[in-house]
C-alpha positions in Angstrom: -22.9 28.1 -38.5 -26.4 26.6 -36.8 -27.9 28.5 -34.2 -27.0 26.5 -31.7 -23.4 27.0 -32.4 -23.8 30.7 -32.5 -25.1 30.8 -29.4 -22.6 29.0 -27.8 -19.8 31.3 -29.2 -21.2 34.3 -27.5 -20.9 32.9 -23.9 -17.0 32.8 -22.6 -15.7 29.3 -21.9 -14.3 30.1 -18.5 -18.2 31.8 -17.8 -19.3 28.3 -18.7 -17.2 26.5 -16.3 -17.3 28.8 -13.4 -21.0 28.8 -14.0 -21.2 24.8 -14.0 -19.0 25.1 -10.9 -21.8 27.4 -8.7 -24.2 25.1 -9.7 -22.2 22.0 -9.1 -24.1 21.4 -5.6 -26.5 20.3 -7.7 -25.3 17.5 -9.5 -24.0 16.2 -6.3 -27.5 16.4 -4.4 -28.5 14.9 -7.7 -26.7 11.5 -7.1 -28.1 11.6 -3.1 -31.1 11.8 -4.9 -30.7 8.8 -7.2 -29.3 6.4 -4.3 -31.3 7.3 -1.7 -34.5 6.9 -3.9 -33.2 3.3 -5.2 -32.9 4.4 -8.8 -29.5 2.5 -9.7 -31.4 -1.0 -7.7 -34.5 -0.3 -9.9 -32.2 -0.1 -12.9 -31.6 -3.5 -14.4 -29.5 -4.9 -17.5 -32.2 -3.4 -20.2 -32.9 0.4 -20.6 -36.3 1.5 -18.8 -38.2 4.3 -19.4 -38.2 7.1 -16.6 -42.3 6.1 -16.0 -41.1 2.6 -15.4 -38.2 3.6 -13.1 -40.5 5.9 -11.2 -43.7 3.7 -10.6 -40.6 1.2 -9.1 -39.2 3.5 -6.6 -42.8 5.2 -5.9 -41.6 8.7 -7.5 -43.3 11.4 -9.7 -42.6 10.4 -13.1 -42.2 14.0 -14.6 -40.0 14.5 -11.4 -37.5 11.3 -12.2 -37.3 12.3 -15.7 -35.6 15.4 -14.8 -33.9 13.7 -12.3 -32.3 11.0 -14.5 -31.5 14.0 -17.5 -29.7 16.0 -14.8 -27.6 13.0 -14.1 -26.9 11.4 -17.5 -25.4 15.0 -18.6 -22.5 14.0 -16.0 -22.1 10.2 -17.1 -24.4 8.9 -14.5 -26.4 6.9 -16.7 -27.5 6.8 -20.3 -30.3 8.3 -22.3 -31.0 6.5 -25.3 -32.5 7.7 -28.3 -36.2 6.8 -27.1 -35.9 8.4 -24.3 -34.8 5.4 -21.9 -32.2 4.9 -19.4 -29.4 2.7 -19.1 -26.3 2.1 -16.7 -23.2 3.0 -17.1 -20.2 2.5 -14.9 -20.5 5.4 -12.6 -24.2 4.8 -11.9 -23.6 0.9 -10.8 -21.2 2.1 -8.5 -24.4 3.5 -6.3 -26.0 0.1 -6.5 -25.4 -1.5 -3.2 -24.3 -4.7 -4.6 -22.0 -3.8 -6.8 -18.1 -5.3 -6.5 -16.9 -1.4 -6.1 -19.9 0.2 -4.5 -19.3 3.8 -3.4 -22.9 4.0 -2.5 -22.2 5.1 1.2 -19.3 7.3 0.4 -21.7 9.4 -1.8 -24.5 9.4 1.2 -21.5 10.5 3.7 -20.4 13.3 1.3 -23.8 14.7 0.2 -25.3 14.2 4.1 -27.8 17.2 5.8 -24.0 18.2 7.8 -22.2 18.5 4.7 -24.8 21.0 3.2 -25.0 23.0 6.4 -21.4 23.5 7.0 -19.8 24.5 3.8 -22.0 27.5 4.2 -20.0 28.6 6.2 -16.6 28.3 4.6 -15.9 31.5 4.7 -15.8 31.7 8.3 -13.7 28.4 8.6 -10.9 30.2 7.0 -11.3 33.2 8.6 -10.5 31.4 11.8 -8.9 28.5 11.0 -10.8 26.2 13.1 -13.6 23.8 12.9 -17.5 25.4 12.6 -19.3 22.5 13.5 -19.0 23.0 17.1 -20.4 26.8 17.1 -23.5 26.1 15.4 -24.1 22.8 17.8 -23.6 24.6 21.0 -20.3 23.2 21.6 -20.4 19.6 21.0 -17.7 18.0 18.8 -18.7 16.1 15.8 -18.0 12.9 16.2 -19.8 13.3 19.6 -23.0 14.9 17.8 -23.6 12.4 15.2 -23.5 9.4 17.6 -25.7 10.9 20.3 -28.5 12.7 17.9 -27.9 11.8 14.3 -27.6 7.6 14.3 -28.3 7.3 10.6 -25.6 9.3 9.9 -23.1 7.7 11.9 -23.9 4.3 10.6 -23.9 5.6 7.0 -20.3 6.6 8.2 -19.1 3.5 9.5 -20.1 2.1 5.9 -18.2 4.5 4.0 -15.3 3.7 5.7 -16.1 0.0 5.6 -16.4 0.6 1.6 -13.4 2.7 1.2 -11.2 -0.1 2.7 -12.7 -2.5 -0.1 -11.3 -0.7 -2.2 -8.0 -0.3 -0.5 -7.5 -3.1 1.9 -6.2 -5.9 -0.8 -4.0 -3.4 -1.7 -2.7 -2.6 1.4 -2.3 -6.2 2.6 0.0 -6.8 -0.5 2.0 -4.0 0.3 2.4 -4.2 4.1 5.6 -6.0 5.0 4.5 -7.9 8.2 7.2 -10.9 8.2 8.2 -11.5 11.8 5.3 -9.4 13.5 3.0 -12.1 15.6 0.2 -9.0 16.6 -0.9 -5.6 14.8 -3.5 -3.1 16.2 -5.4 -1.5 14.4 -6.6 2.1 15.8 -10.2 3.5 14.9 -10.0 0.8 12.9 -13.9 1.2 12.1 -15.5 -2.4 11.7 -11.8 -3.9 10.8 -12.3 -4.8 7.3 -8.5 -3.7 7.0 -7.5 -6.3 9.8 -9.7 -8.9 8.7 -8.1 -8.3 5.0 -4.7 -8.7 7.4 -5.7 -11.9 9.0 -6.9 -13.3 6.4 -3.5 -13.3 4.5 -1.4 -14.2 7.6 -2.7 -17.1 9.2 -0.4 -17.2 12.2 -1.3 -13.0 12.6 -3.1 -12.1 15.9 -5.0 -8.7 15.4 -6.8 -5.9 18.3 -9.7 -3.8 17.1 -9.9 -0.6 18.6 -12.5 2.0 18.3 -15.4 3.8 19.7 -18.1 1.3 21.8 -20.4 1.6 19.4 -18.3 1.1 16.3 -16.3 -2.2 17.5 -20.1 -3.4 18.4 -20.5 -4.0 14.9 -17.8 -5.2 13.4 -16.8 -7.3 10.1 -18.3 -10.4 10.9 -15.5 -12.2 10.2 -14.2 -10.5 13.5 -17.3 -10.9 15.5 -17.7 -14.2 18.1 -18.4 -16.9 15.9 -16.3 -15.4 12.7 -13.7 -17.2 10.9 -10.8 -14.9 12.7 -12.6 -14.1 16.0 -10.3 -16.4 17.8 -7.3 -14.4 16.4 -8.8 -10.9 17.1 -9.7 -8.7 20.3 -12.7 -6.1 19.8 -11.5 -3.0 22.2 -13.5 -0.2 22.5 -11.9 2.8 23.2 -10.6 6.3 22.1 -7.1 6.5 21.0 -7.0 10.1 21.6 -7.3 9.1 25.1 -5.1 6.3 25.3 -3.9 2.8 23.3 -3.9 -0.1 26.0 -3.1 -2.4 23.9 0.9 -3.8 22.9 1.5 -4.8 19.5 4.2 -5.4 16.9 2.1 -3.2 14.4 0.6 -0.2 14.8 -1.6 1.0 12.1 -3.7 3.7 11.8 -5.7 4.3 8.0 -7.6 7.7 7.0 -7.6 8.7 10.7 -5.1 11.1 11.8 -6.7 13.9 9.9 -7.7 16.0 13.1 -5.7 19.5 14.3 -2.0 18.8 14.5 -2.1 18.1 18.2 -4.8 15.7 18.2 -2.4 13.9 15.7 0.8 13.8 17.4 -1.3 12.9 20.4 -2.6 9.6 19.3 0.4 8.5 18.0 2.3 9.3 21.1 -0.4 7.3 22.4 0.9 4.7 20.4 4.5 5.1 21.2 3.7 5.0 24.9 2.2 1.8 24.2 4.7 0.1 22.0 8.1 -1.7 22.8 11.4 -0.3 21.3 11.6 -1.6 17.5 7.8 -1.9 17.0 6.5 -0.2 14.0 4.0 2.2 13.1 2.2 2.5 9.9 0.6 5.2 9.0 -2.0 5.5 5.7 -3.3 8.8 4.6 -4.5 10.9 1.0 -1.9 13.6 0.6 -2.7 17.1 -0.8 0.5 17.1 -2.8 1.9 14.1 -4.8 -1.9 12.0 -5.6 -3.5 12.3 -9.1 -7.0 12.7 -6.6 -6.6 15.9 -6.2 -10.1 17.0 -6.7 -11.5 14.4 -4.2 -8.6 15.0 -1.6 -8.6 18.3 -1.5 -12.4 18.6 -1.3 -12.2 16.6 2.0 -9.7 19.0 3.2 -12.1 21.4 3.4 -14.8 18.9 4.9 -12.2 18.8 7.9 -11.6 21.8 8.3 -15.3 22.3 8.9 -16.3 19.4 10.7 -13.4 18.8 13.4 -10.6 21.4 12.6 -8.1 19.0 11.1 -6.8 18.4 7.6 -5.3 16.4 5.0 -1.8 16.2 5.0 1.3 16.8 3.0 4.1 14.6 2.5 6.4 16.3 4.6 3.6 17.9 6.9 2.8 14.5 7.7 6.3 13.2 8.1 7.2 16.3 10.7 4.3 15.3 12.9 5.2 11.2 12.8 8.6 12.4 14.3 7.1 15.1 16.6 5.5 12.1 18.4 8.7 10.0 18.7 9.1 8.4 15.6 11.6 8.0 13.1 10.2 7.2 9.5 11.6 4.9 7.3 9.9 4.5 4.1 6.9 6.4 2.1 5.6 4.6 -0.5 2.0 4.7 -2.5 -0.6 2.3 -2.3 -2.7 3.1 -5.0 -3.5 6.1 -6.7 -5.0 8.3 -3.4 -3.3 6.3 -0.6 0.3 6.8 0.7 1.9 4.8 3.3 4.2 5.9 5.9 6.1 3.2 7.8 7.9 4.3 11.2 9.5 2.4 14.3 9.4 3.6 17.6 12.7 3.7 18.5 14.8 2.2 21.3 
């Protein structure tokens, strides 16, 4: 037996993992790290040495070599035998250009908020209720991050513009919208679902509705002067506070995730604003039922924290739908984290 063998056989394996799970924080401020400094953009098709990387991103080159080491040991690129560095699947998913880029969901999980509140975890299930507002003397999240943390919001907006990249096709396959002429979509972000939508319905009329500032910058393909803006209506507005707007279709995607009555309230919102036989289509990651479990329920917590809400069951989610006035229909899955929930509001 070598050394390094018997070494390993006097430290538990469940002390191994639960120690690798403390310290996981790290690894995650570890990819921040990487795409906010530009490494995976500096990173080309040939292995580069850390000195090379660093001098391209204007880092310390002792500093990036650790870096890089602390991130290969998770897949995140590739050490070599001379010591360079090399892409591999997971680390070309942080360059911005990539076909799947998750770049701005990493940002939006790993941002200065995140760190701060799941501190306090402890507290949030104490209560039950979201901490965010406590250590911001009152203000709601959402509210905060638009009127004192810009960057953050936008870095939002594009993780939810890159999570419906890699959803939206799949959705639009899935969706059933023969004999529907208009579809909403609520907090829609900057409509990459609707413009997905439009795009494979050509006689499909589609309204946009979100916060002012969100629906100000929205797909392009929306925007005046984009190939569906004569199809679509940008509305700003908050449909926790209302949904002017009638439609065949109402959808709403990864938003109903607040406390149970903020949920039932927007789509009541949504019922009050719909005709008899109009439908309702709901899109959420469930805690039960998704092979994402790790990812899902890690967000759970994230909403707990942030604005008291939650990711929802199968049936949780169901219950609420028909607490507002709806009757459900059909659950089906749109890919391995997304369910869809289609309702009508009934006559």
């Amino acid at each position: 037996m070598t050394e390094a063998q018997q070494a390993t056989t006097t430290v538990p394996g469940p002390v191994l993992r639960l120690r690798e799970f403390a310290h996981s924080a790290a690894c995650a401020a570890s990819v921040r790290a990487a795409a906010l400094l530009g490494l995976p953009e500096a990173l080309g098709d040939e292995p580069a040495s850390p000195a090379d990387l660093a001098a391209a991103v204007g880092a310390d080159p002792d500093a990036t070599a650790r870096l890089l080491r602390s991130l290969a040991v998770h897949g995140v690129f590739t050490e070599d035998a001379d010591g360079n560095y090399a892409h591999t699947p997971e680390s070309r998913l942080l360059r911005e250009d990539a076909p799947h880029s998750i770049k701005y969901n990493v940002l939006w999980a790993t941002e200065p908020w995140t760190w701060e509140l799941l501190q306090h975890l402890d507290e949030g299930v104490r209560t039950g209720k979201a901490v965010f507002p406590s250590l911001h003397g009152g203000e709601e999240f959402f509210s905060h991050l638009h009127s004192h943390t810009p960057r953050s919001a936008e870095v939002f907006d594009k993780a939810m513009t890159q999570s419906s990249h890699l959803s939206a096709r799949a959705i639009a396959e899935r969706l059933d919208l023969s004999g529907a002429g208009t579809v909403a979509d609520i907090a829609g972000g900057q409509g990459l679902v609707l413009a997905t939508l439009l795009e494979k319905h050509a006689g499909l009329h589609g309204t946009l509705l979100d916060l002012p500032n969100v629906v100000a910058n929205p797909d392009p393909r929306l925007a005046a002067g984009g190939a569906f803006a004569s199809r679509t209506r940008l509305l700003p507005g908050d449909c926790l506070q209302g949904i002017p707007v009638e439609a065949d279709v109402y959808i709403f995607k990864n938003i109903l995730e607040w406390d149970d009555e903020s949920t039932v309230t927007a789509l009541r919102n949504a019922v009050a604003a719909g005709r008899p036989g109009a439908r309702v289509i709901v899109i959420e990651n469930l805690v039960d039922g998704s092979p994402e479990m790790k990812f899902t329920t890690a967000m759970d917590l994230l909403l707990l924290l942030n604005v008291g809400g939650k990711k929802h069951t199968r049936k949780g989610l169901a219950a609420l739908m028909e607490k507002a006035g709806l009757r459900v229909d059909r659950i089906s899955a749109v890919n391995s984290y997304l369910h869809m929930f289609e309702a009508v509001i009934p006559g």
